[in-house]
TORRO-306505 format. One record per residue: x, y, z of N, C-alpha, C in turn; residue in three letters; residue number from 1. Coordinates in steps of 0.1 Angstrom, whole numbers, plus 5000, padded with zeros to 4 digits. Layout:
N
[[X, Y, Z], [X, Y, Z], [X, Y, Z], ALA, NUM]
...
***
This chain:
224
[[3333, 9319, 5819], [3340, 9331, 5823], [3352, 9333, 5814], UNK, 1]
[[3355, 9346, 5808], [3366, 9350, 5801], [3378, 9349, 5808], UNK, 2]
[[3390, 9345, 5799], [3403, 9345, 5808], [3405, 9356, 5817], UNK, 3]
[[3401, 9369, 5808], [3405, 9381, 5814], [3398, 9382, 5831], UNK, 4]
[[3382, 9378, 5828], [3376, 9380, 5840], [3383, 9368, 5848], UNK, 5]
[[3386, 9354, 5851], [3392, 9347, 5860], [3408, 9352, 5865], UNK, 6]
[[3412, 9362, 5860], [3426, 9365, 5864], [3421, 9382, 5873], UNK, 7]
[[3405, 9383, 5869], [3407, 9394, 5879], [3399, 9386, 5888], UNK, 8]
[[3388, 9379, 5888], [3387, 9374, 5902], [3401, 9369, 5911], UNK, 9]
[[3411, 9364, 5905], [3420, 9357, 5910], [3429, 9373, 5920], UNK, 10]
[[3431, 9382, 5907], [3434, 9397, 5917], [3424, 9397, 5930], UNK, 11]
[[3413, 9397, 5926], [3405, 9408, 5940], [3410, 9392, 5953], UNK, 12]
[[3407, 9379, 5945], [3410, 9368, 5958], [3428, 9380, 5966], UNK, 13]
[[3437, 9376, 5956], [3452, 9379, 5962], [3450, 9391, 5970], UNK, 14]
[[3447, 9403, 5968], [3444, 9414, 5974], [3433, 9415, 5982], UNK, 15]
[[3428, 9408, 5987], [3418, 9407, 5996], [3405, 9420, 5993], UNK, 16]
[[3401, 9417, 5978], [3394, 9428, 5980], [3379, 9423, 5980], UNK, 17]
[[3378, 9407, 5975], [3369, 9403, 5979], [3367, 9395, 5990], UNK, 18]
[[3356, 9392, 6002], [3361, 9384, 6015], [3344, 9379, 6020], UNK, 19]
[[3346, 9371, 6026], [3339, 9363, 6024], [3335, 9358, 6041], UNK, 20]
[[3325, 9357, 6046], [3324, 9357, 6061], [3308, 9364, 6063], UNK, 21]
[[3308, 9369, 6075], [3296, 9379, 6081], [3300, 9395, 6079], UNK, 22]
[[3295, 9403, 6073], [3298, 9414, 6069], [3281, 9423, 6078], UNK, 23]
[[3283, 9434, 6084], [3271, 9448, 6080], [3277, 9457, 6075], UNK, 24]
[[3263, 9460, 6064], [3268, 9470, 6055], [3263, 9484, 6059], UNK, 25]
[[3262, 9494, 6052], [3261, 9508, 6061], [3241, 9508, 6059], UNK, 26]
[[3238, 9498, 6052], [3222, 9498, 6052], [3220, 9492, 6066], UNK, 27]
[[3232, 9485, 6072], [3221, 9476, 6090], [3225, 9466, 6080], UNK, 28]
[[3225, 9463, 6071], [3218, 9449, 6063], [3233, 9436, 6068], UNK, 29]
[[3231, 9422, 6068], [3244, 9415, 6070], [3244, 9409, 6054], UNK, 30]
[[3256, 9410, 6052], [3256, 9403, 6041], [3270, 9390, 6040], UNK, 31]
[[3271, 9379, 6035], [3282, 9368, 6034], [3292, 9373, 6028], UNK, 32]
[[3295, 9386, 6024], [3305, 9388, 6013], [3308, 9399, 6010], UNK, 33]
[[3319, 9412, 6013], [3322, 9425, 6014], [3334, 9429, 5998], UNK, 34]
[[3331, 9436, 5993], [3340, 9440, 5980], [3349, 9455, 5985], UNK, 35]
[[3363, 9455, 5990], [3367, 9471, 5990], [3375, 9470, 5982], UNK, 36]
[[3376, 9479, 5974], [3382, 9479, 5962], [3393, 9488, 5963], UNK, 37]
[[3392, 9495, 5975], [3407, 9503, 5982], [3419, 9496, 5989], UNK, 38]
[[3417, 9483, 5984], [3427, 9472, 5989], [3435, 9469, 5980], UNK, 39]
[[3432, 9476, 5965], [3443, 9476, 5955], [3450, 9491, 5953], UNK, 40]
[[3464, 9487, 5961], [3468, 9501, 5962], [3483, 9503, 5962], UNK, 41]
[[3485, 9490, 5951], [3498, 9488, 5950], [3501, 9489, 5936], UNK, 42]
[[3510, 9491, 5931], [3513, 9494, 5913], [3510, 9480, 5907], UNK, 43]
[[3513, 9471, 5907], [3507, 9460, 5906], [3494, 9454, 5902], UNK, 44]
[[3491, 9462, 5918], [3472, 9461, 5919], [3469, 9466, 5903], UNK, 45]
[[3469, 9482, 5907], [3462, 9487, 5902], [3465, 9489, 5885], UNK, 46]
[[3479, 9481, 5882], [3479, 9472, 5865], [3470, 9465, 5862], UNK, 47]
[[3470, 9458, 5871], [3462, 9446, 5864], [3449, 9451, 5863], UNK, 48]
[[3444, 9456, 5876], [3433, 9468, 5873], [3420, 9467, 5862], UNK, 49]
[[3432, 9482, 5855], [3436, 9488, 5845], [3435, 9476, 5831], UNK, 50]
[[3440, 9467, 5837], [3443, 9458, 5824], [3427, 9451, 5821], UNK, 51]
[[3417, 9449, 5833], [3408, 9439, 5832], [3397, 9453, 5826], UNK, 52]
[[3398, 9465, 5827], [3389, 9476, 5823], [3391, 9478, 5807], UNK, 53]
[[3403, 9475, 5806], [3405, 9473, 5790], [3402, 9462, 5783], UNK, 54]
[[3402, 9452, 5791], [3399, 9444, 5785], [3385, 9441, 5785], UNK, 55]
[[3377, 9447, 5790], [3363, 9448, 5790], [3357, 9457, 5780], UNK, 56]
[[3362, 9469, 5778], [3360, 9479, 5767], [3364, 9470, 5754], UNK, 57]
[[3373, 9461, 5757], [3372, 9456, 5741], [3368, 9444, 5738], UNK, 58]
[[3362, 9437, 5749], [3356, 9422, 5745], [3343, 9433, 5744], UNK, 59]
[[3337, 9446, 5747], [3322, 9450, 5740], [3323, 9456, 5732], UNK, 60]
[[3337, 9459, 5728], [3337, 9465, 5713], [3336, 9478, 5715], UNK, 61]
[[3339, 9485, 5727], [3335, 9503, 5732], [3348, 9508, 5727], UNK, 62]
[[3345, 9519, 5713], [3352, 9526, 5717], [3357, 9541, 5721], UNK, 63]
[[3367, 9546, 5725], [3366, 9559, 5733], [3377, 9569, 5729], UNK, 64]
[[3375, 9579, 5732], [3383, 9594, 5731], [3393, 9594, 5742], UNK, 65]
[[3386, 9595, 5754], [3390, 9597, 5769], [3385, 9586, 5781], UNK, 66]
[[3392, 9587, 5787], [3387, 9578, 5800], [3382, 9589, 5812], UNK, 67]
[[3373, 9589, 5819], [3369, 9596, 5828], [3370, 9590, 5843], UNK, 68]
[[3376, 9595, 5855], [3371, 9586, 5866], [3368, 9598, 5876], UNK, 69]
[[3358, 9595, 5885], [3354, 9610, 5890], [3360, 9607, 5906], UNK, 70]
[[3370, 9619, 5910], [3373, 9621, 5922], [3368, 9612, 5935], UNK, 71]
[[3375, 9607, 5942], [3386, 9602, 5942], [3394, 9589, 5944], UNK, 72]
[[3386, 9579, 5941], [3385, 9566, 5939], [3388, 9562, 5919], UNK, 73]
[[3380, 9570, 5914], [3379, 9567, 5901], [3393, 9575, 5893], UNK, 74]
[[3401, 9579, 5899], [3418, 9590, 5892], [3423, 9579, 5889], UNK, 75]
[[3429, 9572, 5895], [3445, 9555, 5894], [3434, 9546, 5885], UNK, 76]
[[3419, 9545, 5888], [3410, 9539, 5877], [3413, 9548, 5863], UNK, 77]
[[3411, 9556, 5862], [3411, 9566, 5847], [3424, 9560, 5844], UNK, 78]
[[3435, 9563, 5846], [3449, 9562, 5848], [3454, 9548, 5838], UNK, 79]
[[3453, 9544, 5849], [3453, 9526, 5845], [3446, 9521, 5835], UNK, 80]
[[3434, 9525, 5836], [3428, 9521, 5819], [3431, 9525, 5808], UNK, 81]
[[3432, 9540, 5805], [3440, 9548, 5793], [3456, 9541, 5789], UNK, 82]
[[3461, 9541, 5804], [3472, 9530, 5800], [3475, 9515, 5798], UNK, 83]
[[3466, 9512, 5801], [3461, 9492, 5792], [3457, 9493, 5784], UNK, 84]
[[3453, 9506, 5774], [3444, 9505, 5761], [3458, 9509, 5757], UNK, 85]
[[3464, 9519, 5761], [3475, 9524, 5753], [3484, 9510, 5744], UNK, 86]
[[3482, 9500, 5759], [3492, 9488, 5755], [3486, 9481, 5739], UNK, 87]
[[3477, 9480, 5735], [3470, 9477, 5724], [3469, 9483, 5718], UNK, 88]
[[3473, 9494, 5714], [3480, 9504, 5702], [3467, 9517, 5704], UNK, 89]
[[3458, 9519, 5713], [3442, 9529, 5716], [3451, 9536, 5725], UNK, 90]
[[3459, 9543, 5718], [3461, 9556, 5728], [3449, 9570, 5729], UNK, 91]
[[3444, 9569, 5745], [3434, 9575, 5745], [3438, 9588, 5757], UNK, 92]
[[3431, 9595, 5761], [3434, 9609, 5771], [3423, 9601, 5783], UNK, 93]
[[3430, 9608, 5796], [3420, 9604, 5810], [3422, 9615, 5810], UNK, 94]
[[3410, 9613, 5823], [3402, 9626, 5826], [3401, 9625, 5843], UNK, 95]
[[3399, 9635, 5851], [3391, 9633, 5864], [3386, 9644, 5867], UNK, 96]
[[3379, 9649, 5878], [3374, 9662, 5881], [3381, 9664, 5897], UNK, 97]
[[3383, 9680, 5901], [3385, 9686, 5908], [3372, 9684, 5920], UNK, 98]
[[3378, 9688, 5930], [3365, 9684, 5941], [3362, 9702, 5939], UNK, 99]
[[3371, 9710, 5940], [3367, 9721, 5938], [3372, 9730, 5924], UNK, 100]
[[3368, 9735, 5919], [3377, 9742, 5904], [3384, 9751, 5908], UNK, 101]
[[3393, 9753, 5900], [3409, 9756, 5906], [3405, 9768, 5894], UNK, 102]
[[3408, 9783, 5902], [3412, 9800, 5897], [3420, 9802, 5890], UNK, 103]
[[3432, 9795, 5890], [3444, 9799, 5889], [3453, 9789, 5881], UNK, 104]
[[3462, 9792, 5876], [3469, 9783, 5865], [3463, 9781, 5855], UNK, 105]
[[3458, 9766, 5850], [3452, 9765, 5840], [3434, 9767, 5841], UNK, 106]
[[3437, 9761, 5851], [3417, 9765, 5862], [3410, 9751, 5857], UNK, 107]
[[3401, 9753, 5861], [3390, 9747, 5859], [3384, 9735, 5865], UNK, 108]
[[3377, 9729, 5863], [3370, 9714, 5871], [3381, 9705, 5869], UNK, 109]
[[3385, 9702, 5854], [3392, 9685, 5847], [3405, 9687, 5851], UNK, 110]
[[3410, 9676, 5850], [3426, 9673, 5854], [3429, 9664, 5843], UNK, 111]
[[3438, 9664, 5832], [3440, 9658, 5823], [3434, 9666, 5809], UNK, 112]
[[3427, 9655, 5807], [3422, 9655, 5791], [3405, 9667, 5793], UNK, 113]
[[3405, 9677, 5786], [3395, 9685, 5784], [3378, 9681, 5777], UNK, 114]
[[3367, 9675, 5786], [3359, 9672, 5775], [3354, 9680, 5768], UNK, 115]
[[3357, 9683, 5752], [3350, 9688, 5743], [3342, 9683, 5733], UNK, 116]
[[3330, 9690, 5727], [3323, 9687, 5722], [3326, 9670, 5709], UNK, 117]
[[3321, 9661, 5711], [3319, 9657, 5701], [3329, 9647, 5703], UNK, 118]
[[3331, 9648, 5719], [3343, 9633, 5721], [3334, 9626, 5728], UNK, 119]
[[3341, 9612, 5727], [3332, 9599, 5737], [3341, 9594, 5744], UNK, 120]
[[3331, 9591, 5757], [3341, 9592, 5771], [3335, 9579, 5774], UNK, 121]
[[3342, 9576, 5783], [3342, 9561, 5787], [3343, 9566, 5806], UNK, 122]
[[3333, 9563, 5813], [3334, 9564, 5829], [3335, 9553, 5838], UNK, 123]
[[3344, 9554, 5843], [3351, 9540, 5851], [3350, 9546, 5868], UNK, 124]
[[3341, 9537, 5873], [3342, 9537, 5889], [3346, 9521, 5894], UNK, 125]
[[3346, 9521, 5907], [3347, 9509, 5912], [3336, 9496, 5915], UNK, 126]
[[3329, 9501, 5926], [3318, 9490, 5925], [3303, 9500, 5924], UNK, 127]
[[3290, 9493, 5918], [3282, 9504, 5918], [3276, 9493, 5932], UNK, 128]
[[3272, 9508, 5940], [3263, 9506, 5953], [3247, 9517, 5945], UNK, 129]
[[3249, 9526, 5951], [3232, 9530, 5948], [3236, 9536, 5932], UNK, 130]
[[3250, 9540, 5927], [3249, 9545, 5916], [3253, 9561, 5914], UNK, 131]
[[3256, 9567, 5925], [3254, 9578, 5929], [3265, 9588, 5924], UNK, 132]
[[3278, 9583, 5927], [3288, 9590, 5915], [3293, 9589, 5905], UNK, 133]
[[3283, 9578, 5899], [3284, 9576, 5882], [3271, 9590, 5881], UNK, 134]
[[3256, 9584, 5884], [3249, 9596, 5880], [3256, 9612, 5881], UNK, 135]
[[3262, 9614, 5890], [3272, 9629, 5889], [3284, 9630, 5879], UNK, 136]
[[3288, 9618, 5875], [3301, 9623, 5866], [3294, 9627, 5854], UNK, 137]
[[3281, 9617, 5850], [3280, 9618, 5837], [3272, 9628, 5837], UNK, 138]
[[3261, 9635, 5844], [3257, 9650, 5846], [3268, 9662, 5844], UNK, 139]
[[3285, 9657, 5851], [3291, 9667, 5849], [3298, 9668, 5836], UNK, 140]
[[3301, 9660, 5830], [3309, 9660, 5819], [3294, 9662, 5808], UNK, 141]
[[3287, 9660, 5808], [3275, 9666, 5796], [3268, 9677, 5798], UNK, 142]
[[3272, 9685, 5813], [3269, 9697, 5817], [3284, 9706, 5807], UNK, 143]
[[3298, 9701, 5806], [3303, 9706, 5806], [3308, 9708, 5789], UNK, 144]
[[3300, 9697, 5783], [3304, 9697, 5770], [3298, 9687, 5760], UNK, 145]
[[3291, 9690, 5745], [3283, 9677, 5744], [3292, 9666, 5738], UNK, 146]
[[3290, 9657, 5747], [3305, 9645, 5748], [3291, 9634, 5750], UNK, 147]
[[3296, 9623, 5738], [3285, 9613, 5738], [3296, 9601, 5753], UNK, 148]
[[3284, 9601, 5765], [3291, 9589, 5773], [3287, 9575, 5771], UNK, 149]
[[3296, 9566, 5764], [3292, 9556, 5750], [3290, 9543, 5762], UNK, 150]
[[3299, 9544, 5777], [3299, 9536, 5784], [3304, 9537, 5796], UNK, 151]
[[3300, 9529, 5809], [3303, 9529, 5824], [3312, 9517, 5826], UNK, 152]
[[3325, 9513, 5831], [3327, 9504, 5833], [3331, 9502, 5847], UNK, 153]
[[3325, 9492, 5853], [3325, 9492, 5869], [3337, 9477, 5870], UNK, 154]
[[3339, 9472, 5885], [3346, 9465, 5891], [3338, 9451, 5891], UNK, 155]
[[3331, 9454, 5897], [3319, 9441, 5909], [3303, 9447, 5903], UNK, 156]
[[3299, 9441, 5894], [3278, 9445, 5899], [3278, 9433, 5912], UNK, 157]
[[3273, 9440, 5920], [3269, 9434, 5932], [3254, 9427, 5928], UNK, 158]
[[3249, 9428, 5921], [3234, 9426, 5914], [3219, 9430, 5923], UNK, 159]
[[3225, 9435, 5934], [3212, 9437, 5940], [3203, 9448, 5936], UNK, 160]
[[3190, 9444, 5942], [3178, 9456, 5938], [3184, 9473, 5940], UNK, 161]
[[3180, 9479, 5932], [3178, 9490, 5934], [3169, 9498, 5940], UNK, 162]
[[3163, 9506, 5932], [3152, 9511, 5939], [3140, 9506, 5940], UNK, 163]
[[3136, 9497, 5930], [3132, 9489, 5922], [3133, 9474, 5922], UNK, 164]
[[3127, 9467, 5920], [3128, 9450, 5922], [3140, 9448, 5912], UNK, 165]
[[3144, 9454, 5901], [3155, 9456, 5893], [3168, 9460, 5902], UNK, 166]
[[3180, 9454, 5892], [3191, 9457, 5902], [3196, 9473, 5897], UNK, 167]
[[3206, 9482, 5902], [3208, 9491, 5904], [3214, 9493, 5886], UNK, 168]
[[3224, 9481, 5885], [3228, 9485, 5875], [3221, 9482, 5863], UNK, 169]
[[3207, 9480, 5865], [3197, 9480, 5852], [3190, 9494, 5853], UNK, 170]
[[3187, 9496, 5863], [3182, 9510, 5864], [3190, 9518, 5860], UNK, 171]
[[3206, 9516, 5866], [3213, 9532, 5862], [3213, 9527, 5844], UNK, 172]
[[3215, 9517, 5838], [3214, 9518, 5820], [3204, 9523, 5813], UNK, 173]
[[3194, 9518, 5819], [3181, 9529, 5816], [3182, 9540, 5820], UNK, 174]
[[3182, 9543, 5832], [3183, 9561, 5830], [3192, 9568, 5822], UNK, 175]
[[3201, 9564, 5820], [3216, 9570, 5820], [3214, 9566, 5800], UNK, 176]
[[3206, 9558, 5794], [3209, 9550, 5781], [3222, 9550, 5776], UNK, 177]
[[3230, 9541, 5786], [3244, 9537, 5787], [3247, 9525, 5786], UNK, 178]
[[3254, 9516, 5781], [3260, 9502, 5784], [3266, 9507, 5797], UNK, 179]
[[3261, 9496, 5808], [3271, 9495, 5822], [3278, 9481, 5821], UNK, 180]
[[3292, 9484, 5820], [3297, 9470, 5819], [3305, 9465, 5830], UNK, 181]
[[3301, 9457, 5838], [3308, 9455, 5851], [3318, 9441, 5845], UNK, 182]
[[3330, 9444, 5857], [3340, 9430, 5849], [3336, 9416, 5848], UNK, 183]
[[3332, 9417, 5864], [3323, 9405, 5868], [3311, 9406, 5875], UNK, 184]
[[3304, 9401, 5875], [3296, 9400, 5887], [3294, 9393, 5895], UNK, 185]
[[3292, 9394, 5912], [3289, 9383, 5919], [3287, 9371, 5917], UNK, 186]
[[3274, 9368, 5911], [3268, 9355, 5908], [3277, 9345, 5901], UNK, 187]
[[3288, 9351, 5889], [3298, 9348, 5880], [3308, 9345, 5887], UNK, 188]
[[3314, 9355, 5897], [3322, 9353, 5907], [3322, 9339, 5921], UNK, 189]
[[3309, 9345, 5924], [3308, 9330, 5928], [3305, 9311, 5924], UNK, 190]
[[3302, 9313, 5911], [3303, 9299, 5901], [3313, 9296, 5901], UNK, 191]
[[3326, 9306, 5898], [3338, 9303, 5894], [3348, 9299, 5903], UNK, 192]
[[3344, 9304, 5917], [3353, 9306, 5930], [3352, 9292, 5938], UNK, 193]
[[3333, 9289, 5936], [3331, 9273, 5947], [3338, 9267, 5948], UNK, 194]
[[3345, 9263, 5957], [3351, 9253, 5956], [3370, 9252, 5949], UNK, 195]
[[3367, 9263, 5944], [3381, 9265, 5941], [3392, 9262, 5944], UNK, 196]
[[3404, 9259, 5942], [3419, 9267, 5948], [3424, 9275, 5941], UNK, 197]
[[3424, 9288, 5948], [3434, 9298, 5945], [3442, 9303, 5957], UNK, 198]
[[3457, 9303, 5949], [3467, 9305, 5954], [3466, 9294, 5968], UNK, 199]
[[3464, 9279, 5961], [3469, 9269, 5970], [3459, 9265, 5981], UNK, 200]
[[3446, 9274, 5984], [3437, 9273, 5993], [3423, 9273, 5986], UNK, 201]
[[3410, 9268, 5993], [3395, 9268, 5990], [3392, 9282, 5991], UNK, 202]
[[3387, 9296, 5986], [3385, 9306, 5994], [3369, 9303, 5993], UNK, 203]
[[3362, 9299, 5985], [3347, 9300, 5990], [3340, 9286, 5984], UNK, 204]
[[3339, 9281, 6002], [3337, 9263, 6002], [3322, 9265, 6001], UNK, 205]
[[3318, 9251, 6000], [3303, 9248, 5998], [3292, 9257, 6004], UNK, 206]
[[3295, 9261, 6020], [3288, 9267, 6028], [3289, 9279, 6024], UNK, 207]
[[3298, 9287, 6026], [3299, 9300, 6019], [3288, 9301, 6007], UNK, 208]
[[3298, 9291, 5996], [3284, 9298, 5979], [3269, 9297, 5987], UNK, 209]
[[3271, 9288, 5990], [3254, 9284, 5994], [3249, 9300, 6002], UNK, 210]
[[3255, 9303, 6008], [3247, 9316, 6019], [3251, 9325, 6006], UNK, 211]
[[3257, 9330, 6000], [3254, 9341, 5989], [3243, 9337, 5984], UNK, 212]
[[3245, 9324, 5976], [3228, 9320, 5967], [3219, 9324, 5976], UNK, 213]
[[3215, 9326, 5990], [3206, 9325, 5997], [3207, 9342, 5997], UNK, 214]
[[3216, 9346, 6004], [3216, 9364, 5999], [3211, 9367, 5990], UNK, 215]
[[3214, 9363, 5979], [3208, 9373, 5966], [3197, 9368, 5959], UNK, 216]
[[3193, 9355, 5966], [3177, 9348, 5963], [3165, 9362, 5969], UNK, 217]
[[3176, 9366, 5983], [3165, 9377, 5994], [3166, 9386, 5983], UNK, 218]
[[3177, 9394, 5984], [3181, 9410, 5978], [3187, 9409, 5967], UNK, 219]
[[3185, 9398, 5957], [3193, 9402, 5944], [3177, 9408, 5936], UNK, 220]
[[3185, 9414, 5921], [3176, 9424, 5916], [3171, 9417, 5902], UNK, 221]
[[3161, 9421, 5897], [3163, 9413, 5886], [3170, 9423, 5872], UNK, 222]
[[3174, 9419, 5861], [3186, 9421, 5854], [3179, 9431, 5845], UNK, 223]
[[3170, 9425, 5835], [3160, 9434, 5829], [3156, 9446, 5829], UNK, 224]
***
């Protein structure tokens, strides 16, 4: 694991955004292990953030015009990242969209940076679940202008199946012909965590990893 990735596992441990226990999720389904990523909601949090989204765009070498994050989880994501690239001399424009487009003033869908033709955007959400408001941002921003979207960068790949014996985030790259780069993923997350101490305690002991491995032996997807 990259420094950058062990100092955001180490965030989501501090902020509880990763947890670890008996979880149901809105499928019925139980799962050992819940990600909310609205548990970073402090200036702090959402630096460091910011900092692990940049530092993913540049350990793959992506680079960008604009940052996009689509209403309303994905705004303090746009935010934060344009401003961690800034720190590394990539001063870039964020973007977000309107839930509804605005008549009046300057109008329109975007808040921020305007996609026009011939810019490449970078779309940052938090964790992909079915995929569903990545596939809308990048529909709306190529509806709205031809803007090459060079890349997705997510929080958590959870790695499970999608629609498909494939996990979601192999399908959304193929459909999308997108690099999806998640910071970490589960499986990574959990190698790194077994057994650990962070911040002075075990957060995920023998028993724990073991029931994930057994989780995503059932419902993980394959990567391909």
């Amino acid at each position: 694991m990259e420094a950058f990735q062990a100092a955001f596992v180490e965030l989501l441990v501090e902020y509880e955004v990763i947890r670890f226990g008996s979880f149901t999720l809105k499928s019925g389904r139980t799962s050992p292990y819940f990600v909310n990523a609205g548990q970073l909601r402090t200036g702090d949090a959402i630096a460091r953030l910011g900092a692990a989204y940049a530092a993913q765009l540049q350990a793959a070498d992506v680079g960008c015009d604009v940052v996009f994050g689509p209403s309303y989880k994905g705004v303090p994501l746009a935010v934060a990242t344009a401003t961690a690239l800034s720190g590394s001399g990539r001063d870039v424009g964020f973007s977000f969209d309107r839930k509804e487009a605005k008549d009046h003033g300057e109008g329109g869908t975007f808040v921020g940076t305007q996609p026009v033709d011939g810019m490449r955007v970078v779309v940052v959400d938090d964790v992909i679940t079915s995929g569903r408001s990545i596939r809308e941002s990048v529909a709306l921003l190529q509806r709205t202008a031809d803007v090459q979207v060079v890349a997705v960068v997510v929080a958590v790949d959870r790695q499970e199946k999608g629609k498909t014996d494939r996990t979601t985030l192999a399908e959304l790259r193929d459909e999308l012909g997108v690099a999806v780069l998640p910071v970490v993923s589960v499986r990574a997350m959990v190698d790194w965590l077994r057994e650990r101490e962070v911040g002075g305690r075990v957060v995920l002991d023998r028993a724990g990893a073991s029931a994930i491995d057994a989780y995503l032996a059932e419902y993980g997807g394959v990567e391909a």
